[in-house]
N, C-alpha and C positions, 0 to 999 in steps of 0.2 A: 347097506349104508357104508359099510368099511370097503367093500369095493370101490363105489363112488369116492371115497374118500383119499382113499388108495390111485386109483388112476388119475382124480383130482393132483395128489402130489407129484405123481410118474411127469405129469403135463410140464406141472410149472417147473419143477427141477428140469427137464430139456430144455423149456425155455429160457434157461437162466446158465445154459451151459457157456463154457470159456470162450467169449467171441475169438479172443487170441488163436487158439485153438485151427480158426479157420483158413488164420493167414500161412505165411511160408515159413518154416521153421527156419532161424538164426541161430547160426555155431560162431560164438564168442570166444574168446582166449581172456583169461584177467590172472591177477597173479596166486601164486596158490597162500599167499599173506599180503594183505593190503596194510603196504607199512605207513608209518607215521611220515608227513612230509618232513615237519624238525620234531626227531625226537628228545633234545635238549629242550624243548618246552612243553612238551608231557607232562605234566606232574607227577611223582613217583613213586607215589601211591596208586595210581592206574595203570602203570606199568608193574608194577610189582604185585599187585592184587590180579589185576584183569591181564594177567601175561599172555591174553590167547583170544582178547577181542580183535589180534590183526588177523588170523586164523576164522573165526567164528564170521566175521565179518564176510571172508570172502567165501565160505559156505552158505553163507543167509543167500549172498548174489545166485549163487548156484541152484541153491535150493527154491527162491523164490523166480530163477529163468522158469523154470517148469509150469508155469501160470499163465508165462507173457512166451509161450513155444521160443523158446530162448536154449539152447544147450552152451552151458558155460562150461570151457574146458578151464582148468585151473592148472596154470604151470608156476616151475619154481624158478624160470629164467624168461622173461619176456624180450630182453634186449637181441634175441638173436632171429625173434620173429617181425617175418617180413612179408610175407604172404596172408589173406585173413583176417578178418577182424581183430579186434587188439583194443582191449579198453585199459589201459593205464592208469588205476587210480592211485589214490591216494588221502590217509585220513588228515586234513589241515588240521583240525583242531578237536581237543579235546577235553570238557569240562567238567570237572564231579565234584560238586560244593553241595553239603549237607546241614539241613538247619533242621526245621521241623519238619520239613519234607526234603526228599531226595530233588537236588538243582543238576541238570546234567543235560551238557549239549556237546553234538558231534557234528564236524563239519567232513563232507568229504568231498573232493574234488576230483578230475580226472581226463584224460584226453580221449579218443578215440580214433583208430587209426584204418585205414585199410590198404593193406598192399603197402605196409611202410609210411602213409600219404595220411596228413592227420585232415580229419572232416569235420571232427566237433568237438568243443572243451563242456564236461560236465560240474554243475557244482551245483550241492544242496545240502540243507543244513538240519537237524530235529535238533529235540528240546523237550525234555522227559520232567515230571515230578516227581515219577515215578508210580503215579494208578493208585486207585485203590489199594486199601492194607500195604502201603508200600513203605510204613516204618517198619514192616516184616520182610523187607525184599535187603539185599547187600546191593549196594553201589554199582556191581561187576554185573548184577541181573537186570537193572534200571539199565545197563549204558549197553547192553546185550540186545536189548528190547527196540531202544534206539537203533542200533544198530541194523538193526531188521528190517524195521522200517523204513533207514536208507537205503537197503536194499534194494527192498521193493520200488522205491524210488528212481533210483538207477535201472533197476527191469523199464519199470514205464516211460521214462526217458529215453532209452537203449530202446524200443518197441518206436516210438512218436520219430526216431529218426532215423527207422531202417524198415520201413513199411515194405 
């Protein structure tokens, strides 16, 4: 029975393997911090608490390319590349209002380039309460969370227009 059971699972876990996976792999360039577009309108308690969601942010991209066969290089100067893919972002907007639940929305935008020559402007938005048990979560972990998920966001956008 635990055999059957067993190759039972071997089955379905192949069949549920990373379609991504099957396509051509894509080398990205993004910046090795995805800054704020105005950061005069940051609120300064997210900048000063969450001093490392521009950082974390463009790790999440990187870490979640590996899903969507995406290899994201992260540089600390993109302005001098001109050959290559080239995603340009950038976070528009950023919100962390606390009542009885965690309020927090991140907007991020972005162009995409190639060989210099821009092809597509990205933009997408989340909107966190911040989950379960999340009066036990800090602000910086709610907009962290967010943040991932635009990630992911941007992988599958970044996949849907470079097939």
């Amino acid at each position: 029975m635990r055999r059957v059971l067993l190759l039972g699972l071997l089955i379905l876990l192949s069949a549920c393997t990373n379609k991504y996976k099957q396509l051509e792999a894509i080398k990205i360039t993004i910046s090795h911090e995805i800054p704020y577009e105005n950061p005069q309108e940051v609120a300064e308690n997210v900048k000063t608490e969450c001093f490392d969601l521009e950082m974390n942010l463009s790790k999440f991209i990187s870490l979640h390319g590996k899903d969507f066969n995406i290899d994201v290089v992260r540089s600390h100067d993109l302005s001098n590349l001109k050959e290559g893919l080239v995603f340009d972002l950038q976070i528009s907007n950023v919100y962390s209002g606390r009542g009885m639940y965690h309020n927090k929305n991140m907007m991020l935008k972005g162009d995409l380039y190639r060989d210099g020559k821009l092809v597509d402007k990205f933009a997408a938005s989340r909107d966190s309460n911040g989950g379960m048990f999340s009066l036990m979560r800090s602000s910086c972990s709610v907009l962290d969370k967010t943040a991932s998920a635009l990630a992911k966001d941007a992988n599958v956008w970044l996949r849907s227009k470079l097939k």
